[in-house]
N, C-alpha and C positions, 0 to 999 in steps of 0.2 A: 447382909453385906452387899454391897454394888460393886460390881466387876467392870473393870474396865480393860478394854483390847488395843494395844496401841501397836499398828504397825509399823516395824521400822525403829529402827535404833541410831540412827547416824546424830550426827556433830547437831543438828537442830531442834533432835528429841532429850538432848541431854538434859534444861531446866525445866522441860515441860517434866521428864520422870523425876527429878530430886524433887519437886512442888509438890506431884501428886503422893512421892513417898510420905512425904512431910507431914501432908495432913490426910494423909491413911486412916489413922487411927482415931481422931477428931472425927471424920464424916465416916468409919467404916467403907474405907475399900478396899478393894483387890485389883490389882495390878497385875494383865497379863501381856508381859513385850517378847514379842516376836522379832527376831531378824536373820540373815541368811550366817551371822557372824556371831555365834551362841555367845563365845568370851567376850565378844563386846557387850551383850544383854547384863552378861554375870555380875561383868564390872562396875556398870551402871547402878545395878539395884543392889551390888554388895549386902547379898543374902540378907535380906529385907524381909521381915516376917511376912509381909502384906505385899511379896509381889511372887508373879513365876515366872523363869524363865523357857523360852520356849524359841524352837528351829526349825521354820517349815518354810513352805514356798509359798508367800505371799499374796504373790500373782496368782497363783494355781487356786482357782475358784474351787476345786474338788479341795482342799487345804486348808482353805482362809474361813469355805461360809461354813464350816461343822462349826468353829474356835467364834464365831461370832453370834451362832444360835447362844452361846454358851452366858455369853455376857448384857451389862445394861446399855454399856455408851461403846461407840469403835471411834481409835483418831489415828485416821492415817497420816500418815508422815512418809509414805511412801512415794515416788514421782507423779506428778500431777498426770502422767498419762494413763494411769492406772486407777485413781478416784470414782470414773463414773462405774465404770465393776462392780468397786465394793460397793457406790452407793447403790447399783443396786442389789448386792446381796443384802444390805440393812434395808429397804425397803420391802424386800421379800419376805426377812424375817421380824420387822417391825422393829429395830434397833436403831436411834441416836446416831448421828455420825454427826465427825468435825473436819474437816481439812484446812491448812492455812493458804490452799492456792486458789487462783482467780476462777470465778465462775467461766468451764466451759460451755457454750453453745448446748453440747450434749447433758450437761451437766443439768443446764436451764431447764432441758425438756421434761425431768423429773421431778420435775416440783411441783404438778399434779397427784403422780403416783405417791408422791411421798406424805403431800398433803390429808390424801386419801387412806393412809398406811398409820395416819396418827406421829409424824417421827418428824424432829429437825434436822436439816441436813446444814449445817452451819459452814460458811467455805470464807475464804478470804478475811481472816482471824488471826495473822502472825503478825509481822511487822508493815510491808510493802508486797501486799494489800495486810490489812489490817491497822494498825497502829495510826494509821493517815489517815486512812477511814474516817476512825472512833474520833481524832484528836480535830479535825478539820469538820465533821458533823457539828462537834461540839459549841465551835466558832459559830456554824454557820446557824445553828437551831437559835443560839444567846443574838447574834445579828436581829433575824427576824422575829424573836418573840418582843424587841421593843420597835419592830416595823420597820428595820433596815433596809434597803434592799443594795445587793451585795453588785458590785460591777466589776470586781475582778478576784481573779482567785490564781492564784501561782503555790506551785509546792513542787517539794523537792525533800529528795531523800538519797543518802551513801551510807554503804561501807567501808569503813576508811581503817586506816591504821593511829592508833592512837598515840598522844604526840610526844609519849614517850618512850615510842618504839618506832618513831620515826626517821630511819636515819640510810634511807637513801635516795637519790635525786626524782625519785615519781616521786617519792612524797607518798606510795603508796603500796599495799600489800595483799593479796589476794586474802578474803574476809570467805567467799563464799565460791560456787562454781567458778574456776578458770576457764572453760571452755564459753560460760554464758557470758562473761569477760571480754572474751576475744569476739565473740561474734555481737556483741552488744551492737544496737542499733540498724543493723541489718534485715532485708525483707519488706523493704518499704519505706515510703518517707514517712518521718514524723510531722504529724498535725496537730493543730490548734490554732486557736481563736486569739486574735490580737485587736482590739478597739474593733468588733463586729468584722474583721477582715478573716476571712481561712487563711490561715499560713500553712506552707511544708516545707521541708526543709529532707533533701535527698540525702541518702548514706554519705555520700560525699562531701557533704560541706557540714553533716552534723556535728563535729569537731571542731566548728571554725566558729560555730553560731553560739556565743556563750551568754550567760547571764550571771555574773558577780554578786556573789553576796557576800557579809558578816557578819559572824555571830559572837558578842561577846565574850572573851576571853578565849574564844577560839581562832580566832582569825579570818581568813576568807578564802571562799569559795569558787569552784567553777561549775556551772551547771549546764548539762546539755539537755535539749529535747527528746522526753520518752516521746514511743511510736505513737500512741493515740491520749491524745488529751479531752478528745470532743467525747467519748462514752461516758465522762465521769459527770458532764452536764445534767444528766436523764437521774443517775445513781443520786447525785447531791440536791435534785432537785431545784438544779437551774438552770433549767433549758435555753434561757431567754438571755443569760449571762454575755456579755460582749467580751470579756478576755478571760480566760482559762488556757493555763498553761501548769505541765509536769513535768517533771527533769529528775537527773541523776546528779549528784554530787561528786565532784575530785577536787583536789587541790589543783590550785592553779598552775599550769604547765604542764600538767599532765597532759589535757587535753591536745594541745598543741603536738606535743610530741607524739601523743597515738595518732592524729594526723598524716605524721611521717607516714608511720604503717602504713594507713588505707591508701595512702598515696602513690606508694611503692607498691602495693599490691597482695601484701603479708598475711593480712587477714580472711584472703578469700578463702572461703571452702567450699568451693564450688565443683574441682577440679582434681586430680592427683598431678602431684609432680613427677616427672622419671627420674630411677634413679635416685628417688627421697632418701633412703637409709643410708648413704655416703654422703649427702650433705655435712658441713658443719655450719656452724652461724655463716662462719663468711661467705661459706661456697652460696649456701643460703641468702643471703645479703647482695651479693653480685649477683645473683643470677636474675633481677629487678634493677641492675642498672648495665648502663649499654659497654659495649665493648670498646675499648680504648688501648689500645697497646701502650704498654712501658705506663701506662697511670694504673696507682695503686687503688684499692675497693675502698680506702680511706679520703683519696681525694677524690674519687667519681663521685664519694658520698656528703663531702663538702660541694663540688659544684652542684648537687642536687637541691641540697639545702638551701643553697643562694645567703649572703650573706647576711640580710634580715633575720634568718631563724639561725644563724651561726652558734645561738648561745642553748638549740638541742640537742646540738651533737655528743656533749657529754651523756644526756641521757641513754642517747641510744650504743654511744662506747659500753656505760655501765652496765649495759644487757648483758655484751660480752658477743654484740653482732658482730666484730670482727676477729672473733678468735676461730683459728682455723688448726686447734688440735686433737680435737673429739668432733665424730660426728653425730650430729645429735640423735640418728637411730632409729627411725621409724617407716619401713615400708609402707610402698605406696599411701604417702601421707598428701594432702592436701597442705597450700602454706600454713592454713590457720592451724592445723596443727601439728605444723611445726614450730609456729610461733609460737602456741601454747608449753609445748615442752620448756621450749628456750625459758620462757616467762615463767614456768613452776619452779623451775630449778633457782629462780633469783628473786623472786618475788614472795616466795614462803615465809612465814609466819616464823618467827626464830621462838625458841622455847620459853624463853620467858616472855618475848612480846605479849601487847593485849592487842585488841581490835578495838575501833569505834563507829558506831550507828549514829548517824548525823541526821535528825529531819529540820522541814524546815519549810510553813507557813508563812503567806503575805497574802491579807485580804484589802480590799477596798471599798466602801460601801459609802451610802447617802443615806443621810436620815436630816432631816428638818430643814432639806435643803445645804447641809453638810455634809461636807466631804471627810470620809475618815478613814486612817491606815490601820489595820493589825497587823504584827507578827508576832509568830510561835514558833518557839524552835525547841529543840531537844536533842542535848546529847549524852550520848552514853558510852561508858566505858568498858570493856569486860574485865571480866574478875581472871580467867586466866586462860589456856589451852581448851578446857571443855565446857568450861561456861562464859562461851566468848560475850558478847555482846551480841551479835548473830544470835547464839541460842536462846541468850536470855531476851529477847525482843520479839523472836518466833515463839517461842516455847511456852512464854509466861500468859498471854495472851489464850493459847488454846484451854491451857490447865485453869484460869478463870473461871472460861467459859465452862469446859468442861463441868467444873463443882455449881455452875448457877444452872446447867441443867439436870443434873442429880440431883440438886436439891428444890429443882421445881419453879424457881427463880426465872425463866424464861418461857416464856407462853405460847411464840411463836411456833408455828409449823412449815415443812416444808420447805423446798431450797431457796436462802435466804442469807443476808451478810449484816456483819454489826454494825448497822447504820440508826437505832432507833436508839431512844434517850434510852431506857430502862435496860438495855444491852451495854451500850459505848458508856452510862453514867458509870454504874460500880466497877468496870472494868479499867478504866482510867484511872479511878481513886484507887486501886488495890495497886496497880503500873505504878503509881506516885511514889508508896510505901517501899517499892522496890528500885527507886531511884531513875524509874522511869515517868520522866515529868517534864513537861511543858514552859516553857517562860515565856509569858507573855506580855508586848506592848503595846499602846494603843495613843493614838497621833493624830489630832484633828489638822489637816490639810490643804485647809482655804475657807476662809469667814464666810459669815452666811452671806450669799448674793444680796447687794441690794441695786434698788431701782436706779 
């Protein structure tokens, strides 16, 4: 029997553990989930012949590396600041690991050691990174194997609320971290490649810079600029590519409106506010616009707005920025999280809501002296509270991989991301099965040149 160590139980290990439950007893394993929250483990494996539960401290290397001598594969699902640790307690002890988070730096430096250890360390395996990955590889391997050559690549991926749970003026609902939310975009400008030209685009106007899209019986899109688009060049193996660009997905207006925010100054967390814990929105709200005697924090917030964006005001009423009867409660806080608070209390997921994961491919290439468009997109819906779309788009991905290297099924060694056909093929067909799936079209763009 093959044992398996997953650390970490939270809301993104939920379909990775019902998969592996599922087919326990097909490939013979053992399931061993650890987290700091035992009755959340219990819940999850609902006394499952083929799992144990188990409560230790994670982090705590004197803790994690006994529990991981013990087993074949480890998959953390623990904070991506804590990965290179365990990887290397599995390189120590010659163990499999998987993570769904982006290759660090430090991470890199171990793909020597692990090489040398005989072990994969498989990272960027969930959705974003992962799922884009495998699903834009896929494109780009089919491009070149009849001699494409690719001159633009745009993509784009959200968490969104699905739209039958969509029913206030964002247009949208926290899916995943609210604080990575709030400070989204921050720490740098975003880059990328537009017709051979570097572009960036500062924190400041990354709101303002949008890209439209639609997707079939979905509607349309707003897309802003992720922080680095130029390292996926090296990764996809198109160094020489004249436009590559990545983005994040919201409904339209959104953007606009978080705009406000950074505008006003709401999101910084750079600083503490005094006095933070007696705020309420409003005091909160005025205290980013100037002082005006006998004018209310309503019309200083209309003269701010200028009559052009007149029609976001409602949004930002629906926050509840001008209610001044609770304070929102939080010592020495920073605004961003203040405005997190404000935003959790309004922006939560209601009980029966679903989520949805949106991606969302556009290539461009030449071939025979033709010009031609793809796009791919995919969206997904969740099934309910614990098996959001989130989970099942993180989750489903690792548990793949997981059973193709238990069963021997992947060759590679060493730290390494599913970017190769024999990795991203089977893992996409099994994604499909589970309604995770691609649609794709294809657009020839201007006749062959002639003389």
């Amino acid at each position: 029997m093959k044992r398996i160590l997953i650390l970490g139980a939270g809301l993104s290990a939920s379909t990775l553990i019902r998969y592996l439950l599922d087919h326990s007893e097909t490939f013979s394993w053992h399931l061993h989930v650890v987290d700091q929250d035992l009755d959340l483990v219990k819940r999850k494996l609902n006394g499952h012949k083929n799992a144990t539960a188990h409560c230790f401290n994670a982090i705590d290397r004197s803790e994690r590396k006994p529990e991981i001598e013990k087993v074949d594969l480890v998959i953390s699902m623990l904070p991506a600041r804590f990965h290179v640790e365990v990887a290397e307690d599995c390189i120590a002890l010659k163990k499999d690991l998987i993570t769904p988070s982006y290759i660090s730096q430090e991470m890199r430096s171990l793909d020597n050691q692990a090489k040398s250890a005989g072990i994969i360390i498989m990272n960027e395996i969930g959705v974003d990174p992962g799922i884009d990955h495998m699903s834009a590889m896929k494109i780009i391997h089919e491009i070149q194997s009849k001699g494409g050559k690719i001159s633009a690549f745009r993509s784009f991926c959200g968490g969104l609320i699905a739209p039958e749970s969509d029913n206030n003026p964002w247009n949208y609902k926290f899916t995943w971290n609210p604080r990575n939310v709030v400070l989204a975009g921050q720490g740098g400008a975003s880059c990328f490649l537009d017709h051979e030209e570097y572009k960036y685009i500062p924190y400041n106007r990354l709101f303002s810079r949008l890209v439209r899209i639609s997707i079939d019986g979905y509607g349309e899109f707003d897309g802003y600029a992720n922080r680095d688009s130029l390292s996926y060049r090296k990764m996809y193996g198109l160094e020489n590519i004249p436009t590559i660009f990545r983005g994040t997905l919201r409904r339209p207006g959104y953007c606009q409106a978080w705009n406000l925010l950074i505008e006003l100054g709401m999101t910084d967390d750079s600083y503490k506010m005094d006095q933070s814990e007696t705020l309420t929105p409003r005091s909160f709200l005025n205290a980013f616009l100037p002082y005006k005697h006998a004018t209310s924090v309503e019309e200083k917030f209309k003269e701010f707005l200028r009559p052009e964006r007149a029609d976001l005001y409602e949004k930002i009423e629906w926050l509840g920025l001008f209610d001044k009867s609770l304070a929102i409660g939080i010592k020495e806080a920073s605004p961003a999280q203040l405005l997190e608070k404000i935003l959790v209390n309004k922006l939560v997921l209601g009980p029966k809501d679903k989520d949805m994961l949106v991606m969302y491919h556009e290539f461009e290439y030449m071939l025979h002296e033709e010009t031609y468009n793809i796009t791919s997109s995919m969206v997904n819906i969740g099934e309910d509270q614990v098996y959001t779309s989130m989970s099942n788009t993180v989750g489903l991905p690792v548990a793949i991989a997981a059973k193709m290297i238990l069963q021997g099924e992947i060759s590679q060694k060493g730290v390494t991301l599913p970017i190769e056909k024999d990795v991203y093929g089977p893992i996409l067909n099994e994604l499909s099965k589970y309604g995770i799936r691609f649609e794709e079209q294809e657009t020839k763009i201007n006749l062959k040149a002639t003389v």
